[in-house]
C-alpha positions in Angstrom: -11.3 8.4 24.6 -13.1 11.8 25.3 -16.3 9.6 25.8 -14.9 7.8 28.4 -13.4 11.3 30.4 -17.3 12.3 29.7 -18.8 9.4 31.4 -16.3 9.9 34.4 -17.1 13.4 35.0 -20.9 12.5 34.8 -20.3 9.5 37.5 -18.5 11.6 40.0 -21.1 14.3 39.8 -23.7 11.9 40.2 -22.1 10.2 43.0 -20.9 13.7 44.8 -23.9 15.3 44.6 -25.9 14.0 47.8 -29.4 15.5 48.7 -27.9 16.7 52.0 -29.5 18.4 55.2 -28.2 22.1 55.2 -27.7 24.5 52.3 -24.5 25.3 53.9 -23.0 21.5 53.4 -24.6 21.7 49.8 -22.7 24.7 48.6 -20.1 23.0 50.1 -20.0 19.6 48.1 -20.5 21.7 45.0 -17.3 23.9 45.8 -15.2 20.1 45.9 -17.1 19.0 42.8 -15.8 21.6 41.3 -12.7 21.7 42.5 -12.8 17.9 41.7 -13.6 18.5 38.1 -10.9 20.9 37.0 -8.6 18.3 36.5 -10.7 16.9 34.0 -11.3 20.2 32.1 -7.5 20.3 31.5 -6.8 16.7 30.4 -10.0 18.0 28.1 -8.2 21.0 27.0 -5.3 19.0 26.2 -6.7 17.2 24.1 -7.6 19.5 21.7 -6.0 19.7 18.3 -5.3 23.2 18.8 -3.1 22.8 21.7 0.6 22.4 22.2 0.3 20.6 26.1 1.7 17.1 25.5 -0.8 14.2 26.7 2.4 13.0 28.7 0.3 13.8 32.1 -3.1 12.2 31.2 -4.7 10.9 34.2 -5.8 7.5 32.9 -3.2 4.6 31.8 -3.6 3.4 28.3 -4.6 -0.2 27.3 -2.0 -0.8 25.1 -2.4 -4.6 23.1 0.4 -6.5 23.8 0.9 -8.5 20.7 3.7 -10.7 19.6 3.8 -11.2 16.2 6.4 -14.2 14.6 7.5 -13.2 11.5 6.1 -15.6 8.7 9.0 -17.8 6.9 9.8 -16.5 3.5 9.1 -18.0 0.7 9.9 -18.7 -2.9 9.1 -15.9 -4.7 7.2 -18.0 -7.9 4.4 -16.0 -9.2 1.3 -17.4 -10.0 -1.3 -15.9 -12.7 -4.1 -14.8 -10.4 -6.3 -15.2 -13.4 -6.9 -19.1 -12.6 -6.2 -19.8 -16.6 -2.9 -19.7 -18.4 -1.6 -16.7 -20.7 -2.3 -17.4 -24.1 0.6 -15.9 -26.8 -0.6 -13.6 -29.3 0.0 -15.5 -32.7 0.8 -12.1 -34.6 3.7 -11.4 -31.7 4.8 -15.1 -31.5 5.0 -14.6 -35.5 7.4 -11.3 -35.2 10.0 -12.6 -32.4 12.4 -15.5 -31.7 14.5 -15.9 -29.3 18.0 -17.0 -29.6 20.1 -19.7 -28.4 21.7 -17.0 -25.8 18.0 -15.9 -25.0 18.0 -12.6 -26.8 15.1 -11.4 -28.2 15.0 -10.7 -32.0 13.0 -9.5 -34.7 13.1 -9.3 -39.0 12.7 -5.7 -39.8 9.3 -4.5 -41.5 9.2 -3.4 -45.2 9.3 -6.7 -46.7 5.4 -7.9 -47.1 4.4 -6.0 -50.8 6.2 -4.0 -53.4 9.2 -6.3 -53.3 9.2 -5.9 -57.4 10.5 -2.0 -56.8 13.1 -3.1 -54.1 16.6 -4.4 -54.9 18.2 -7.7 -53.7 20.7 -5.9 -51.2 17.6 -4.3 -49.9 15.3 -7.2 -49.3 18.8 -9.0 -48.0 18.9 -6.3 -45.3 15.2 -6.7 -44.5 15.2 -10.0 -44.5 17.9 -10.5 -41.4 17.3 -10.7 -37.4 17.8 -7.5 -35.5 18.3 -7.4 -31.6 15.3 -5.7 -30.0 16.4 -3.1 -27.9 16.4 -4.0 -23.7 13.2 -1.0 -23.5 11.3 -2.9 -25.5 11.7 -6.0 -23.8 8.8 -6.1 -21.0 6.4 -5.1 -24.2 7.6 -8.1 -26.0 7.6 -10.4 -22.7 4.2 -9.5 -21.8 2.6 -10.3 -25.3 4.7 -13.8 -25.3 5.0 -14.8 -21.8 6.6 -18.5 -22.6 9.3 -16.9 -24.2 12.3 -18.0 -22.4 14.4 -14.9 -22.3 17.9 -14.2 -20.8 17.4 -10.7 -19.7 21.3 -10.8 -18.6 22.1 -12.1 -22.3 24.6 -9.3 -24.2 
């Protein structure tokens, strides 16, 4: 925008100043150029970062585009894998969680691979049932097994 208030200025000097016949009439036309050209020094100043004139008065209109844009129709919000391949499960996960009738996620509780010899039957009884996982854990689990059909609004 200051380019274009540059290039003005520069074409109304060029076209003012006039090789002209007397020295009189040339002092002359440079007392309207300059007279002329104060305007432009203020829309310059007001321009400046610095300054708190508003641009409210500027001397040129502004080109504003005039463009009507139509809101696109929405549409359904299915989400596609962007990877252009499916997500595979990771066996060890698929191996650690089920998912109920209800669509809760569940898990057996660790501690039951080795040593069973030193462990009671109450305690390998215990270790062997489903526990809920807790609703924190349940993007982690999601994530690693994304077929899993979960209820997330399952209590």
């Amino acid at each position: 925008m200051a380019s274009t208030i540059t290039n003005l200025s520069f074409n109304l000097r060029f076209s003012q100043l006039r090789p002209s016949s007397s020295s009189s009439s040339s002092s002359s036309s440079l007392a309207t150029i300059r007279t002329q050209l104060t305007p432009f020094n203020k829309v310059r100043n007001s321009l400046r970062l610095s300054s708190t004139h508003s641009i409210s008065g500027f001397l040129f209109p502004l080109n504003k585009p005039s463009s009507t844009l139509t809101p696109l129709p929405s549409k359904s919000l299915t989400v596609f894998a962007a990877k252009g391949y499916k997500m595979k499960t990771h066996k060890a996960s698929a191996k650690r969680f089920r998912v109920t009738g209800r669509g809760k996620i569940v898990r057996r509780r660790a501690g039951k691979q080795h040593l069973l010899a030193k462990k009671n039957n109450k305690r390998k009884l215990r270790l062997s049932k489903m526990h809920e996982v807790s609703r924190s854990d349940y993007d982690n689990v999601i994530g690693a097994l994304p077929y899993l059909k979960v209820n997330r609004l399952a209590k």
